[in-house]
C-alpha positions in Angstrom: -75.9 24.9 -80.4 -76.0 28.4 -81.4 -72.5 28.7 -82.7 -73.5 25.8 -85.3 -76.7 28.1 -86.2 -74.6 31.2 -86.6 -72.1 29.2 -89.1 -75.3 27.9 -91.2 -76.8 31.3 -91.2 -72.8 32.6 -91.9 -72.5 30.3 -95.1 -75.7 30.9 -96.6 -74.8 35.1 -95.8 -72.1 34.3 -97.8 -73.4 32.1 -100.7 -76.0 34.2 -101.5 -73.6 37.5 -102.2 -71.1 35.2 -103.8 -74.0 34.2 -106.1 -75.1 38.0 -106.9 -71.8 38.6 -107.2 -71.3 35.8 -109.7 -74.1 36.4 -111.8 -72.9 40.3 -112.1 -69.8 39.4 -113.4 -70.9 36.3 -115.6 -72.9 39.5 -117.8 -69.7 41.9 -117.3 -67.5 39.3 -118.6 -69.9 38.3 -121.9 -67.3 39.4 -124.7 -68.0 38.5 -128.0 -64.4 38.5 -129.5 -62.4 36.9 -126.7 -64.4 34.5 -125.5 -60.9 32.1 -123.7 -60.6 35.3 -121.7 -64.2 36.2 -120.5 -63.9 32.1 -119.4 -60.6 32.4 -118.1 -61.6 35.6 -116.2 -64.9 33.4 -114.8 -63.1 30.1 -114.1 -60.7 32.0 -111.6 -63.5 34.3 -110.6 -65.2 30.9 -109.1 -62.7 29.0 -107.8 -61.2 31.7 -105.7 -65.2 32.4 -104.5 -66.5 28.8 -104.3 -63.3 26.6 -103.3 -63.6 25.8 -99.4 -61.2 24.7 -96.9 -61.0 24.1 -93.3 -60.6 26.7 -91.1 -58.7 25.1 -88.3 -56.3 22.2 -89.3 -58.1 19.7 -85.9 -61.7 21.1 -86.6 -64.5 20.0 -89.1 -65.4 24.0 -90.0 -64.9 25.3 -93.3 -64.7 28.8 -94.6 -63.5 29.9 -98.0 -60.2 29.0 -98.8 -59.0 32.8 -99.6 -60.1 33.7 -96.3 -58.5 31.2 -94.5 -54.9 31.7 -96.1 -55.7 35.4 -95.5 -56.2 35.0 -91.8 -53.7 32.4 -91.4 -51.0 34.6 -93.2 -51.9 37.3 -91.0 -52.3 35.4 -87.4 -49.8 32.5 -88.0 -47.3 33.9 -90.5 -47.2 32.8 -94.1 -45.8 29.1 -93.8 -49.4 28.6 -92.2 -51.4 30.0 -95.4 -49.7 27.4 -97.7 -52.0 24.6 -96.2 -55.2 26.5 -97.5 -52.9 28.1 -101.1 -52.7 24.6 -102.4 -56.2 23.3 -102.8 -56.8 27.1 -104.1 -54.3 26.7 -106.7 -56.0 23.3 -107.3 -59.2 24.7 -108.1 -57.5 28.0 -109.9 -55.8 24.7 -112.8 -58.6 23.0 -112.5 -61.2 25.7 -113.4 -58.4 27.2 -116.4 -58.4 23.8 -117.4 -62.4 23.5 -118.0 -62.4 27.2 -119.1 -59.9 26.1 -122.2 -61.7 23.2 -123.1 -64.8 25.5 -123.1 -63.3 27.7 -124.9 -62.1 25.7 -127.7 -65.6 24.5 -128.0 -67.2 27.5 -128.5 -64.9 28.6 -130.9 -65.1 25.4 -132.6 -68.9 25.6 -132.6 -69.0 29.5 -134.1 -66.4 28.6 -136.8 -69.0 25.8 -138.3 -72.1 28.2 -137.7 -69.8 30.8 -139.4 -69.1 28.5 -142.3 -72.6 27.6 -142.7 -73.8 31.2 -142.9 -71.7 31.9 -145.8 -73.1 32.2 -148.8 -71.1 31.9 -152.0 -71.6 34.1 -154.7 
């Protein structure tokens, strides 16, 4: 009963610096000129943060995937890590995919304020 406490109290450790940590670099990464790069560099900051996966391949527990690759590279060998590489690369497309289409928005969106603004002469 108290490991299950100890993994509660674990994720919510960890949640709560990932969150800090998030909202530092959400202001670092406010450029005005590059905007597909501040998302890309955000999109790939949260998946590799936020994307979980189980930490033994028969158990239900789950850690952060970069973790577990980490210590299954290191304890297993690298053939192990590819089982938690995938769904990270999965979340890595996923978020560049969302970033992009954010990104062309934006853009969009400050084009036609842009165009409005002007004033011909």
């Amino acid at each position: 009963m108290d490991s299950i406490g100890n993994y509660w109290l674990f994720w919510l450790l960890y949640l709560l610096s990932a969150a800090i940590f998030t909202a530092v670099f959400w202001r670092i990464t406010r450029f005005q000129q590059a905007v597909w790069t501040a998302y890309s560099l955000r999109a790939v900051a949260l998946a590799v943060i936020f994307t979980p996966w189980y930490s033994n391949p028969q158990g239900s527990g789950m850690a952060p995937a970069l973790m577990v690759a980490t210590l299954d590279a290191i304890t297993v060998g690298s053939s192990a890590a590819f089982r938690s590489v995938v769904p990270l690369i999965m979340a890595l497309l996923f978020g560049l995919l969302v970033a992009g289409i954010l990104a062309f928005r934006a853009k969009k969106n400050k084009n036609i304020t842009n165009k409005n603004n002007k004033i011909d002469i």
